[in-house]
NUNUBA-669029 format. One record per residue (C-alpha): residue number from 1; residue in three letters; x, y, z. Coordinates in nm, 2 decimals, padded with zeros to 4 digits. Example, Ala and Ser with C-alpha at 12.3 -4.5 7.8 and 13.67 -1.06 7.14 Angstrom:
<atom num="1" residu="Ala" px="01.23" py="-00.45" pz="00.78"/>
<atom num="2" residu="Ser" px="01.37" py="-00.11" pz="00.71"/>
***
This chain:
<atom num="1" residu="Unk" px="06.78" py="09.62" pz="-12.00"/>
<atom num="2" residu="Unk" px="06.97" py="09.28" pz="-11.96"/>
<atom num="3" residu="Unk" px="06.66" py="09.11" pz="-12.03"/>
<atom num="4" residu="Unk" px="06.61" py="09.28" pz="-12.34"/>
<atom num="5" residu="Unk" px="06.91" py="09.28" pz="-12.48"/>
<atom num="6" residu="Unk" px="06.88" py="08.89" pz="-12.41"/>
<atom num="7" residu="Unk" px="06.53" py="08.85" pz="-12.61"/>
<atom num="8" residu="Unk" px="06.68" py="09.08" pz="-12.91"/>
<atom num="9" residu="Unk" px="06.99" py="08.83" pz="-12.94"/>
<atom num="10" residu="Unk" px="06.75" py="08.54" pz="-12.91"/>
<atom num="11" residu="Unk" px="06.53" py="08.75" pz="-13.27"/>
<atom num="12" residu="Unk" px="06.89" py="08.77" pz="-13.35"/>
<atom num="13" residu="Unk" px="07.00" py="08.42" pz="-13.39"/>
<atom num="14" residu="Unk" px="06.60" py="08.29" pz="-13.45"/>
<atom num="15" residu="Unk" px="06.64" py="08.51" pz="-13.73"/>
<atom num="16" residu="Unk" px="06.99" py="08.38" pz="-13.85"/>
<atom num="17" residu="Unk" px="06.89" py="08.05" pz="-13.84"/>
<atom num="18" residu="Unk" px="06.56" py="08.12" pz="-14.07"/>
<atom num="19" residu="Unk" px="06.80" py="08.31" pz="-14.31"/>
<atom num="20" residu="Unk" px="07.03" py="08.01" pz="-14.31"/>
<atom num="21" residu="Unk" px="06.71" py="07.78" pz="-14.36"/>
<atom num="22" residu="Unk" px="06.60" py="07.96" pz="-14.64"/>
<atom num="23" residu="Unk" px="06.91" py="07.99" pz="-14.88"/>
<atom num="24" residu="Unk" px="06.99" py="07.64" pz="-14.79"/>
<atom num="25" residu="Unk" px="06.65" py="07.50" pz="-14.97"/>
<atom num="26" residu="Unk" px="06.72" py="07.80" pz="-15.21"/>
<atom num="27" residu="Unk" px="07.03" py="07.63" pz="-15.28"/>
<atom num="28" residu="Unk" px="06.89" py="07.29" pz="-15.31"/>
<atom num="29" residu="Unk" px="06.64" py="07.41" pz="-15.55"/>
<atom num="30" residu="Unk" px="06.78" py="07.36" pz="-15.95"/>
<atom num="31" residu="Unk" px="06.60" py="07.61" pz="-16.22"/>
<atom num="32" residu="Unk" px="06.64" py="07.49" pz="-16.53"/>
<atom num="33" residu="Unk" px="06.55" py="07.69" pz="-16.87"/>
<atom num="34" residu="Unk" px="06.34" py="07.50" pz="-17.16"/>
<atom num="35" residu="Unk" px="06.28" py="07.67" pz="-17.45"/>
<atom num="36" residu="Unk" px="06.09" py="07.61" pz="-17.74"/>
<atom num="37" residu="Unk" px="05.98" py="07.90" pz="-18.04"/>
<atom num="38" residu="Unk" px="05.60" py="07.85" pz="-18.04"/>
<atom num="39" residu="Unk" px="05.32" py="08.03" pz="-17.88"/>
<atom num="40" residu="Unk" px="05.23" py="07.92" pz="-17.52"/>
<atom num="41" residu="Unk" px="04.88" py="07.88" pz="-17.65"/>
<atom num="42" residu="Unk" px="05.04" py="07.58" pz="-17.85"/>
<atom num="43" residu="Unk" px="04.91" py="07.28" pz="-17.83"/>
<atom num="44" residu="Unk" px="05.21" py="07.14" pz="-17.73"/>
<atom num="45" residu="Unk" px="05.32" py="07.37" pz="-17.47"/>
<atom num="46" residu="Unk" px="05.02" py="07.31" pz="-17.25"/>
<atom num="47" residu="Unk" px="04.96" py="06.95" pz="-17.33"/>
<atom num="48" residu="Unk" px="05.32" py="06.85" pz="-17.35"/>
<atom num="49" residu="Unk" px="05.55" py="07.11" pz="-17.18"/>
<atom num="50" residu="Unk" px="05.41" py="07.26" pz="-16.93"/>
<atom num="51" residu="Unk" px="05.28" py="06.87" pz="-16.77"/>
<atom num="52" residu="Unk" px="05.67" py="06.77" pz="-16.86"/>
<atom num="53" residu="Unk" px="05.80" py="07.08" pz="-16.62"/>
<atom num="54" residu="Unk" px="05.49" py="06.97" pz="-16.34"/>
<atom num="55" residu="Unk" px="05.62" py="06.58" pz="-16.32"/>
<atom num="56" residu="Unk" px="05.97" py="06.66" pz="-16.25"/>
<atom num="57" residu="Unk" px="05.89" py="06.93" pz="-16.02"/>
<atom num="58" residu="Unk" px="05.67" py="06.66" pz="-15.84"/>
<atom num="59" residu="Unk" px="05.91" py="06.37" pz="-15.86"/>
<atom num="60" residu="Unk" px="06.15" py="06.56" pz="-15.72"/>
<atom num="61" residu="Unk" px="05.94" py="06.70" pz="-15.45"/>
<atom num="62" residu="Unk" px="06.00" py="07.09" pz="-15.57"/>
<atom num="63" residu="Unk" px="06.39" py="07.05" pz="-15.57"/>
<atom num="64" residu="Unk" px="06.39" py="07.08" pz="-15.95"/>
<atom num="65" residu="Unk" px="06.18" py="07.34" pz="-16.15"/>
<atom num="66" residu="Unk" px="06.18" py="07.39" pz="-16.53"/>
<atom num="67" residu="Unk" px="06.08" py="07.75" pz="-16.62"/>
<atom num="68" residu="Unk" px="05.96" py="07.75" pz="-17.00"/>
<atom num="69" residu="Unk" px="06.12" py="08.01" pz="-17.22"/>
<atom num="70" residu="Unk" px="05.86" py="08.01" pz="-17.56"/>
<atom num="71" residu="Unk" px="05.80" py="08.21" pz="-17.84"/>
<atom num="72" residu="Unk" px="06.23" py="08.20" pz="-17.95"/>
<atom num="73" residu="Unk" px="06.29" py="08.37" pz="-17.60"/>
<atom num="74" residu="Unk" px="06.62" py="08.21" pz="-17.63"/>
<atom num="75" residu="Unk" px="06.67" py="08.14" pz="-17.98"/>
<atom num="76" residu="Unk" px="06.46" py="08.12" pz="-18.29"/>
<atom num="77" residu="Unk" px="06.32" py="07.73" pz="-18.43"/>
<atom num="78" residu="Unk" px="06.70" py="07.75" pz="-18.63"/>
<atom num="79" residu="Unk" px="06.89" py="07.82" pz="-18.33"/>
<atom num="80" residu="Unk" px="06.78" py="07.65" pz="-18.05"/>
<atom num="81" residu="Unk" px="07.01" py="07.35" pz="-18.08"/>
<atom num="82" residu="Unk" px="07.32" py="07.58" pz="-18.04"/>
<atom num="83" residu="Unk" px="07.11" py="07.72" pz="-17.74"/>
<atom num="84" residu="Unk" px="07.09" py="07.39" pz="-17.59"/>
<atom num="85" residu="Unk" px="07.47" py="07.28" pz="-17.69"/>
<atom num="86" residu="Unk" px="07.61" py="07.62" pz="-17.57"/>
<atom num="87" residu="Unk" px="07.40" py="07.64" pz="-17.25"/>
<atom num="88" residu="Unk" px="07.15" py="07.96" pz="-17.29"/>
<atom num="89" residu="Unk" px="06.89" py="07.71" pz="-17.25"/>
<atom num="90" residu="Unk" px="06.92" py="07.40" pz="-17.04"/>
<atom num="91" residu="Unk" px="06.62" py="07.20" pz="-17.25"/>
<atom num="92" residu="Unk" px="06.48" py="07.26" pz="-17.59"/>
<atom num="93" residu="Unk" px="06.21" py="07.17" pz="-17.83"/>
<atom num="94" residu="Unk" px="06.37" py="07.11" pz="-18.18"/>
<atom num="95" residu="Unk" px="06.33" py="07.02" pz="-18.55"/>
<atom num="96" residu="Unk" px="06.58" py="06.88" pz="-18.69"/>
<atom num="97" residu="Unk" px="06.59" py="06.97" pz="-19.02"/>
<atom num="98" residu="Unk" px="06.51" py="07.35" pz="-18.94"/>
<atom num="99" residu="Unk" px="06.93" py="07.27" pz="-18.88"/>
<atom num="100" residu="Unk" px="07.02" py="07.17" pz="-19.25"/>
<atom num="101" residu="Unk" px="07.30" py="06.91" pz="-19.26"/>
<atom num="102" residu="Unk" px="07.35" py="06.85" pz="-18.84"/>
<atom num="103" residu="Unk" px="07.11" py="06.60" pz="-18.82"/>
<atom num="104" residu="Unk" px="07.17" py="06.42" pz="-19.18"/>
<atom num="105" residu="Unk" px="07.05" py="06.07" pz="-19.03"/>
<atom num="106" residu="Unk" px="06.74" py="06.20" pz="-18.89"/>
<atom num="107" residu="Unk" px="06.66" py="06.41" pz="-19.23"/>
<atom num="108" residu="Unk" px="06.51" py="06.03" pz="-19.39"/>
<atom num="109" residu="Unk" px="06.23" py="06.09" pz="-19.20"/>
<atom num="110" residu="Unk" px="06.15" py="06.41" pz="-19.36"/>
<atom num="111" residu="Unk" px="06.12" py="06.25" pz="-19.73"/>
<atom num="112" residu="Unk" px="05.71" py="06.22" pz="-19.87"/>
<atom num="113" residu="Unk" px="05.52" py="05.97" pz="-19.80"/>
<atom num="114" residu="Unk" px="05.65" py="05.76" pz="-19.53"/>
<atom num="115" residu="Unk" px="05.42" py="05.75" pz="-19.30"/>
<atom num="116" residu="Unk" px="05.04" py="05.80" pz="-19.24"/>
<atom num="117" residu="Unk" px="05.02" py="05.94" pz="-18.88"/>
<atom num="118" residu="Unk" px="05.26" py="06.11" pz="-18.61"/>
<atom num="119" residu="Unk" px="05.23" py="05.81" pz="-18.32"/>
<atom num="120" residu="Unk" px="05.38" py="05.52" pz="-18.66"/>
<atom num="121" residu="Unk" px="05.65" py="05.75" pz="-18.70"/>
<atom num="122" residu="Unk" px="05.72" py="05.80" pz="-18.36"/>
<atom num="123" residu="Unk" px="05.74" py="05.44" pz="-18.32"/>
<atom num="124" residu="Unk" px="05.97" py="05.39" pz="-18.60"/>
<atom num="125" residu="Unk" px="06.20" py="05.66" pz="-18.46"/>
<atom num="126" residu="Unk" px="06.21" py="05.51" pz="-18.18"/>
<atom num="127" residu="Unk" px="06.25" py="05.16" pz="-18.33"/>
<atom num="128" residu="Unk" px="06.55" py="05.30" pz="-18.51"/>
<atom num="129" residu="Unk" px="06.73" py="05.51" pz="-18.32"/>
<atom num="130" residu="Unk" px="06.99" py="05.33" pz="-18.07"/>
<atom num="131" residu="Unk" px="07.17" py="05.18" pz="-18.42"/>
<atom num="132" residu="Unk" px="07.14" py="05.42" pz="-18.67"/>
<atom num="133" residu="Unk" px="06.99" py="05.80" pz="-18.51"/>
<atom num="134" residu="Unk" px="07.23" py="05.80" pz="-18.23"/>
<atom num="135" residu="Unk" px="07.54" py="05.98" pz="-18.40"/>
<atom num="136" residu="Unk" px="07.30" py="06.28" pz="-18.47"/>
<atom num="137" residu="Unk" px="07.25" py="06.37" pz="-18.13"/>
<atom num="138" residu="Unk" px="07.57" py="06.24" pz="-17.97"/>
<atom num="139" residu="Unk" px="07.63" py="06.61" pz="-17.80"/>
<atom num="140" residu="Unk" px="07.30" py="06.63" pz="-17.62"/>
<atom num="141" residu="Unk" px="07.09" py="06.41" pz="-17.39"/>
<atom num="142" residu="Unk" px="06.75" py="06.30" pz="-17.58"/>
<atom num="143" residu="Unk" px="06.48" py="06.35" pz="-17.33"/>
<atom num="144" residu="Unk" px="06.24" py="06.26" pz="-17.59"/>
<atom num="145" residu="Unk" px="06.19" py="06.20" pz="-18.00"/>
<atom num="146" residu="Unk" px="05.83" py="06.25" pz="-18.15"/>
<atom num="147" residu="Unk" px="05.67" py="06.35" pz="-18.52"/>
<atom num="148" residu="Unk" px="05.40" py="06.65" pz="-18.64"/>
<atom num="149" residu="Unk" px="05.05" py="06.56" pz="-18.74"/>
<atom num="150" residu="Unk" px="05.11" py="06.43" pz="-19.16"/>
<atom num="151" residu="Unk" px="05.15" py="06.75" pz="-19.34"/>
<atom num="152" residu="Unk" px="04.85" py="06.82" pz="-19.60"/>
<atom num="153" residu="Unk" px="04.75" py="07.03" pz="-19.91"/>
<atom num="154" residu="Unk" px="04.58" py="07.34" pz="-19.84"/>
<atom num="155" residu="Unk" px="04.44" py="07.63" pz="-20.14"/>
<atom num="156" residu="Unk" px="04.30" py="07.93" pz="-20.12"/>
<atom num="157" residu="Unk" px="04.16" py="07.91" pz="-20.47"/>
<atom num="158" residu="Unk" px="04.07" py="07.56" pz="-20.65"/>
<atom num="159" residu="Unk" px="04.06" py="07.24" pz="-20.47"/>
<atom num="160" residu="Unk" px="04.34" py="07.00" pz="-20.55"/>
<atom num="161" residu="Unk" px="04.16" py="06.64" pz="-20.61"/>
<atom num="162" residu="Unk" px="04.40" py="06.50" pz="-20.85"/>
<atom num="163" residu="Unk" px="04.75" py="06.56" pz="-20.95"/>
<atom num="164" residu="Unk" px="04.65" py="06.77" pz="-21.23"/>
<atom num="165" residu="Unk" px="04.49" py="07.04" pz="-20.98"/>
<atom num="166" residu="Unk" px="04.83" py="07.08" pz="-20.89"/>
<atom num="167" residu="Unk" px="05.04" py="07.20" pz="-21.17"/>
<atom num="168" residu="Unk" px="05.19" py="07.56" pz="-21.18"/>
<atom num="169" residu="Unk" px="05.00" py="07.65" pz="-20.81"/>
<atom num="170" residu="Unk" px="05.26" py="07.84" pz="-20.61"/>
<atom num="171" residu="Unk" px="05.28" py="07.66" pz="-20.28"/>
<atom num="172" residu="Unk" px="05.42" py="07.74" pz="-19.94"/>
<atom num="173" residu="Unk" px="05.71" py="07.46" pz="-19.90"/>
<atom num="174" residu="Unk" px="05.83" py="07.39" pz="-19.50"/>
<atom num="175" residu="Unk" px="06.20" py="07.26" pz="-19.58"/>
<atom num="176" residu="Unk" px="06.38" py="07.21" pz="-19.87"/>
<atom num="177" residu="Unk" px="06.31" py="06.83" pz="-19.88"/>
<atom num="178" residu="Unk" px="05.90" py="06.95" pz="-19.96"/>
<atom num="179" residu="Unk" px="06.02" py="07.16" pz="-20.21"/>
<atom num="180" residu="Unk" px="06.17" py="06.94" pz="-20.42"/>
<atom num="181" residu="Unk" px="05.90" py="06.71" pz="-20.41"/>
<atom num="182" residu="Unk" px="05.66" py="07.01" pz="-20.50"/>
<atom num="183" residu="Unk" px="05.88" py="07.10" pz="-20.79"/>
<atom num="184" residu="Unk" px="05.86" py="06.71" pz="-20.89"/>
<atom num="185" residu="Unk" px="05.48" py="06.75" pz="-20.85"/>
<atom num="186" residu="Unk" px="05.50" py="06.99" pz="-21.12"/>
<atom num="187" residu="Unk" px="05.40" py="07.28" pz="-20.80"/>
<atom num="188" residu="Unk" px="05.61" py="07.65" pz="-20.74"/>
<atom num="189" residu="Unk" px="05.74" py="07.57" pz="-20.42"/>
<atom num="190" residu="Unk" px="05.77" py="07.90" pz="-20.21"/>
<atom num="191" residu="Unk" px="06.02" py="07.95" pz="-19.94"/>
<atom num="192" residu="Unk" px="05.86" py="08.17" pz="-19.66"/>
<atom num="193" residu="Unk" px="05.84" py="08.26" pz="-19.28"/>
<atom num="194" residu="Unk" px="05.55" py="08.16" pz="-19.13"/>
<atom num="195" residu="Unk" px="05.47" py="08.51" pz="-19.02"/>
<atom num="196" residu="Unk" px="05.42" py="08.63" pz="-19.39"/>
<atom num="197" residu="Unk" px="05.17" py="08.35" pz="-19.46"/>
<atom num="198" residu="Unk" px="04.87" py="08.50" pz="-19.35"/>
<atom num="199" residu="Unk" px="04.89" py="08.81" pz="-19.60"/>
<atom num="200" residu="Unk" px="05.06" py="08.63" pz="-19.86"/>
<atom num="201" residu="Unk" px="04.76" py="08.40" pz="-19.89"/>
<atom num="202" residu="Unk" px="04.52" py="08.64" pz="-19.86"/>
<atom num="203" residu="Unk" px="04.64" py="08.89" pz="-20.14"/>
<atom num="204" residu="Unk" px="04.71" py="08.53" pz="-20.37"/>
<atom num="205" residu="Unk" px="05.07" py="08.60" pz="-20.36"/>
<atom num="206" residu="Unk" px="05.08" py="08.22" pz="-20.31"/>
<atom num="207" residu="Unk" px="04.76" py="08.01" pz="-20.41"/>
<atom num="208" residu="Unk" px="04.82" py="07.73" pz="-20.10"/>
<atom num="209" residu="Unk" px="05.07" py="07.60" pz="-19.85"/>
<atom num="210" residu="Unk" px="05.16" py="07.24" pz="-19.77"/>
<atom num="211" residu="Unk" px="05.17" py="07.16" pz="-19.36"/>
<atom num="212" residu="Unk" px="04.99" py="06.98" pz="-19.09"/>
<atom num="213" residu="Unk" px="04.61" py="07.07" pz="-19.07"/>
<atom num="214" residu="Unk" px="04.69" py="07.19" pz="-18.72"/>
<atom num="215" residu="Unk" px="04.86" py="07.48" pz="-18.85"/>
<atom num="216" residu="Unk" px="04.57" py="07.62" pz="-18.99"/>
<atom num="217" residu="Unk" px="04.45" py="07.67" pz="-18.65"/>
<atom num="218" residu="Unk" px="04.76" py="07.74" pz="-18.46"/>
<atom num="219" residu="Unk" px="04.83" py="08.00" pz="-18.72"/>
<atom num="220" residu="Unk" px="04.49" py="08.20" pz="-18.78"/>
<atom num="221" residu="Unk" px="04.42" py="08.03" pz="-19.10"/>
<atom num="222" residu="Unk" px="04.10" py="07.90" pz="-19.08"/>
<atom num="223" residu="Unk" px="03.99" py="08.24" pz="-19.29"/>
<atom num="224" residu="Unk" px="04.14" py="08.27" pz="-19.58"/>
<atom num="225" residu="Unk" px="04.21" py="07.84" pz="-19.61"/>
<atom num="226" residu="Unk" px="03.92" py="07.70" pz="-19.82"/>
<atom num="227" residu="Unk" px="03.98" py="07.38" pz="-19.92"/>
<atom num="228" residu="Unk" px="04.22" py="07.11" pz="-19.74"/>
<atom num="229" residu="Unk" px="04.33" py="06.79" pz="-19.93"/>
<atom num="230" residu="Unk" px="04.38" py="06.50" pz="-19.70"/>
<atom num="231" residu="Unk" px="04.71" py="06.32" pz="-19.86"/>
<atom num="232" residu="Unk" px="04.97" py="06.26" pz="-19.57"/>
<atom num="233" residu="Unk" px="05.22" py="06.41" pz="-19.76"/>
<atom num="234" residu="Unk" px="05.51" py="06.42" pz="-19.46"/>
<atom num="235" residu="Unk" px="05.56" py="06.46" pz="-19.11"/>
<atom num="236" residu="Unk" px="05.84" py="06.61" pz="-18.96"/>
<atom num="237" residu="Unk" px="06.06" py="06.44" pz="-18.68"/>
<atom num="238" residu="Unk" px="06.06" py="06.63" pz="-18.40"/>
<atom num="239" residu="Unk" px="06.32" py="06.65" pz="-18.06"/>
<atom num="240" residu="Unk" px="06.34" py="06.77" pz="-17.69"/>
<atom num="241" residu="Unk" px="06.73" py="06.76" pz="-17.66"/>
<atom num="242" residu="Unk" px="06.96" py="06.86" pz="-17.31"/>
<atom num="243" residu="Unk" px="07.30" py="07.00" pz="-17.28"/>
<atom num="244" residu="Unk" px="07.48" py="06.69" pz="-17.19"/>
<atom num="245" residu="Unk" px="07.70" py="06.88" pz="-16.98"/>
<atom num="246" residu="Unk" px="07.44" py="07.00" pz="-16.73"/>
<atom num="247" residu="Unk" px="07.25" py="06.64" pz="-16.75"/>
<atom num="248" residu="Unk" px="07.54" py="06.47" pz="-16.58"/>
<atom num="249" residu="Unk" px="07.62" py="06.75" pz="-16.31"/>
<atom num="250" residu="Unk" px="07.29" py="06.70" pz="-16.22"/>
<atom num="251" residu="Unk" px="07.23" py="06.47" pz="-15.85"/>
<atom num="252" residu="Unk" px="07.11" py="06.13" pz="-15.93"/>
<atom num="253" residu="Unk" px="06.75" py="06.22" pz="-15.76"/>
<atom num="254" residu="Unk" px="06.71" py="06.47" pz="-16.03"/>
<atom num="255" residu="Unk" px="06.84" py="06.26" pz="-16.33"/>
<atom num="256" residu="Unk" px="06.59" py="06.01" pz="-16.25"/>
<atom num="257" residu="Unk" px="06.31" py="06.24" pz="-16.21"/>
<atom num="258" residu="Unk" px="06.39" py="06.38" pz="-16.59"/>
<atom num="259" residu="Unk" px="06.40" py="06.02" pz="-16.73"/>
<atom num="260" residu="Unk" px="06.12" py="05.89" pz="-16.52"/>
<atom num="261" residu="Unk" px="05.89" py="06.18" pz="-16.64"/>
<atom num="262" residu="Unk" px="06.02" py="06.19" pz="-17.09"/>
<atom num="263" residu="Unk" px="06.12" py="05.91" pz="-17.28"/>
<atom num="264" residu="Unk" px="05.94" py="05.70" pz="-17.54"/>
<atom num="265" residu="Unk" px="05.59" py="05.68" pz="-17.34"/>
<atom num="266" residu="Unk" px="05.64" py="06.06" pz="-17.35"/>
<atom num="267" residu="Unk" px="05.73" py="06.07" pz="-17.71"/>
<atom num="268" residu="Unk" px="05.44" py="05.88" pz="-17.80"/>
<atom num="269" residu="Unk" px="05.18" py="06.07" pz="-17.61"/>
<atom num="270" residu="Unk" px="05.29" py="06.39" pz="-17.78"/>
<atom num="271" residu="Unk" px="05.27" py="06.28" pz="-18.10"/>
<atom num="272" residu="Unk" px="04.91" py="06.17" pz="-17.99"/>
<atom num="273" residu="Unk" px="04.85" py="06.48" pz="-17.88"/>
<atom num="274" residu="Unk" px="04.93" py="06.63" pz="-18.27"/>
<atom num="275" residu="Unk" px="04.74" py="06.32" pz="-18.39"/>
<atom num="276" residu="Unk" px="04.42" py="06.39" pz="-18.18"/>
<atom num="277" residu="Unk" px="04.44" py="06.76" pz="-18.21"/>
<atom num="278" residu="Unk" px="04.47" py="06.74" pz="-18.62"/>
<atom num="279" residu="Unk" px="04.16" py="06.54" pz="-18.61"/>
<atom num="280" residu="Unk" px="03.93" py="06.76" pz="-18.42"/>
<atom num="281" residu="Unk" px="04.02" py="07.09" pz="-18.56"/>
<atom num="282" residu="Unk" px="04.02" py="06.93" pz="-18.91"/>
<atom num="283" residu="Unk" px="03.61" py="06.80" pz="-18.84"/>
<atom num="284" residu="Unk" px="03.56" py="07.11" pz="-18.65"/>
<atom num="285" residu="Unk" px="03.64" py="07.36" pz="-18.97"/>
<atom num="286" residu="Unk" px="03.43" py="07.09" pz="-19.20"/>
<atom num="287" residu="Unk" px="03.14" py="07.03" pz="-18.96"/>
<atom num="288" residu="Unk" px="03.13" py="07.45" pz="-18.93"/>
<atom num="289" residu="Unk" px="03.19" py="07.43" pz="-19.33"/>
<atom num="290" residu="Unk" px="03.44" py="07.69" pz="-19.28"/>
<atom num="291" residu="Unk" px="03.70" py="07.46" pz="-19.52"/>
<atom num="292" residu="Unk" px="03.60" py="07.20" pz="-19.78"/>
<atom num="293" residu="Unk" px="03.81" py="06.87" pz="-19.70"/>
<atom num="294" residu="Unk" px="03.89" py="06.66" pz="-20.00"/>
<atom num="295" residu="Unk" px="04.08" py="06.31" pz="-20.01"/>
<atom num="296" residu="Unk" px="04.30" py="06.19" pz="-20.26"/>
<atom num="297" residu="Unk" px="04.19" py="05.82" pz="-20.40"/>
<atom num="298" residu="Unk" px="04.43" py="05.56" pz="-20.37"/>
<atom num="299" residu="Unk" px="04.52" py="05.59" pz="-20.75"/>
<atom num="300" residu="Unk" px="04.55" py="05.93" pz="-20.75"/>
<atom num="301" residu="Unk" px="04.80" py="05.93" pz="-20.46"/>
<atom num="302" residu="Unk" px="04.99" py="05.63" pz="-20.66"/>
<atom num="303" residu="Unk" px="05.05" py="05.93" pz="-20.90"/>
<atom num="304" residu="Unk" px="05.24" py="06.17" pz="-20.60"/>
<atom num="305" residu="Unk" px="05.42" py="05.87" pz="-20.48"/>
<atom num="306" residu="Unk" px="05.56" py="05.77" pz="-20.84"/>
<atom num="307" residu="Unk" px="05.67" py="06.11" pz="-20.90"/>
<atom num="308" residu="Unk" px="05.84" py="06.16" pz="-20.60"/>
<atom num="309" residu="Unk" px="05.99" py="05.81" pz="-20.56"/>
<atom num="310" residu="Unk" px="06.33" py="05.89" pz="-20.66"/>
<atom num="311" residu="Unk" px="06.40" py="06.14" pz="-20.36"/>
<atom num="312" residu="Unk" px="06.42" py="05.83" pz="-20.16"/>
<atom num="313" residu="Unk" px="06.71" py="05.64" pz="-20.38"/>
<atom num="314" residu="Unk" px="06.85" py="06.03" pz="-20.41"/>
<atom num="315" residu="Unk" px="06.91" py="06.02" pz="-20.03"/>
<atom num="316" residu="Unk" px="07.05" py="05.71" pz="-19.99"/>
<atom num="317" residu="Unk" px="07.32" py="05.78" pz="-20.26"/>
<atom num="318" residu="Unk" px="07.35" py="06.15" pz="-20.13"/>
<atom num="319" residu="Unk" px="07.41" py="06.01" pz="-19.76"/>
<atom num="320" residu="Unk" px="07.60" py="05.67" pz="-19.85"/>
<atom num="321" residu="Unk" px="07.94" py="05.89" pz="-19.98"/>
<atom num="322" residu="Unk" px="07.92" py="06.01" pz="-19.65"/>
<atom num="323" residu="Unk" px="07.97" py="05.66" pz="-19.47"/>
<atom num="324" residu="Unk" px="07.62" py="05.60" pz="-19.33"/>
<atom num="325" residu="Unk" px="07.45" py="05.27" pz="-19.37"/>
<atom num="326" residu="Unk" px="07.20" py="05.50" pz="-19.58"/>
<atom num="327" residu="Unk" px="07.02" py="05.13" pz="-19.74"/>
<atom num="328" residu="Unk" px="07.06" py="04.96" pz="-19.47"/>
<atom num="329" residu="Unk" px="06.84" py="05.23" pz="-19.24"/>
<atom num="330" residu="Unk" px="06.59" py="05.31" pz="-19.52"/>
<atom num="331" residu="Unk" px="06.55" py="04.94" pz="-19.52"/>
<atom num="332" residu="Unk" px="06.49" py="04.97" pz="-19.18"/>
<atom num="333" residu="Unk" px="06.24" py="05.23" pz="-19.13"/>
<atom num="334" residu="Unk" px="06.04" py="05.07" pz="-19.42"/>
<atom num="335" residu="Unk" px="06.09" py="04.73" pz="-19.20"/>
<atom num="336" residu="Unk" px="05.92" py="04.94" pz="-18.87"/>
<atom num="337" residu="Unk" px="05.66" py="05.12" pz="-19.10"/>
<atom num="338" residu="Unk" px="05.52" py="04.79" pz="-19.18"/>
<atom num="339" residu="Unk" px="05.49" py="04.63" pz="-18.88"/>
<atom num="340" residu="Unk" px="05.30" py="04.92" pz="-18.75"/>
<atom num="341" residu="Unk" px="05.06" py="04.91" pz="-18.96"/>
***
């Protein structure tokens, strides 16, 4: 009896002790939540996400795991910088002007025709940012900045080769900077959720929609789509923002591991990632002549850029009243823009 009672107090504490074991590396492991509104089949969420949440968890030897939230889990494209400031998600993707007016520094980059790929305006984000994009984001921690694949002109009906092609077609517009310059086009601009698009397009209730030629794909497109026109008509500055708040509680191990695996090189390689992936489903839906691609010639985009030239002076005046060195960073990004190319 004594003997057993002995060996049951001896499970006892072995079994305490493993108990104790366990919630102390339970307690040493941080879960943080990063959310972002696209599908997990994106692109993006299992080139650039999902290898994001893997190097931290590595760098930190499993002591900090990121659990991705997508599809709006917490908080549709519009809201997820309020999820991030208010702390329903630790980490999100954003787009800045899907917030119209918070990020009034960072909306330059969404006028037409700045640049001609997503890694140059990446660059020139990047190359700006520290003097002039900083304010913006001054309540979160930047992991990384990045751009979309240049934003295209796609119909349903007749090909648009030349700015005539273009006049009175009702066009899908993605933010209220593209719609102006579709209305100064001499386009309808059509606001719309991208969830409508598909019927919308296929019952003619719009003729086309301007976006990145990766949508087509990422959106089930590639059906009703039958011509593309290859103008590089935008791109749209992109974010993965932290609550600033939870950044700096974090231990210094798992700060470093967050910067060690974002940043620039990070920023760059997703914008890559659009780059590449535009390319290859954009020859793919050519080579299986499933869309007609058409580019504009240099005079004919001369003709969209003179049209749409005054949005630029527009937003330095519109952004000037409000005590930002408007000039001074247009000069700037034009400055960058150059010597990237």
């Amino acid at each position: 009896m004594g003997k057993n009672i002995k060996r049951f107090s001896m499970l006892l504490v072995f079994a305490f002790i493993t108990l104790a074991a366990s919630m102390a590396r339970s307690a040493e492991t941080i879960e943080l939540k990063m959310a972002h509104f696209m599908s997990p089949l994106h692109v993006q969420h299992q080139q650039s996400f999902v290898p994001f949440a893997e190097a931290v968890e590595k760098l930190t030897g499993g002591k900090v795991k990121i659990k991705i939230f997508p599809g709006g889990a917490l908080g549709g494209a519009p809201e997820l910088a309020d999820s991030v400031k208010t702390g329903i998600a630790d980490i999100a993707f954003i787009v800045p002007s899907y917030t119209t007016g918070r990020f009034p520094r960072t909306s330059a980059f969404d006028l037409p025709f700045m640049f001609d790929n997503a890694v140059q305006a990446a660059e020139v984000l990047y190359g700006v940012y520290d003097k002039y994009l900083a304010e913006d984001f001054k309540d979160y921690k930047v992991l990384w900045l990045y751009s979309c694949d240049t934003g295209q002109l796609h119909s349903v009906g007749r090909p648009i080769r030349a700015l005539v092609d273009l006049q009175g077609m009702k066009m899908r517009a993605p933010s209220s900077y593209m719609s102006e310059a579709l209305r100064l086009l001499g386009a309808n601009p059509v606001s719309m959720p991208l969830s409508d698009l598909s019927m919308a397009l296929d019952k003619h209730v719009i003729d086309g929609m301007l976006s990145p030629s990766t949508s087509l794909t990422d959106f089930k497109l590639t059906e009703i789509i039958k011509n593309t026109t290859q103008v590089d008509f935008y791109i749209s500055p992109m974010a993965v923002i932290m609550n600033k708040g939870k950044y700096n509680s974090l231990p210094d191990y798992a700060r470093k591991a967050l910067d060690q695996a974002s940043g620039k090189k990070w920023g760059l390689r997703a914008s890559k990632i659009y780059d590449d992936y535009a390319k290859s489903s954009l020859k793919n839906l050519s080579d299986t002549g499933k869309i007609k691609v058409y580019r504009l010639t240099p005079e004919e985009k001369k003709k969209f850029r003179e049209r749409v030239r005054k949005m630029e002076a527009d937003w330095v005046a519109k952004n000037a009243v409000r005590g930002i060195p408007a000039q001074e960073l247009m000069d700037k990004i034009h400055e960058f823009t150059a010597k990237s190319n």
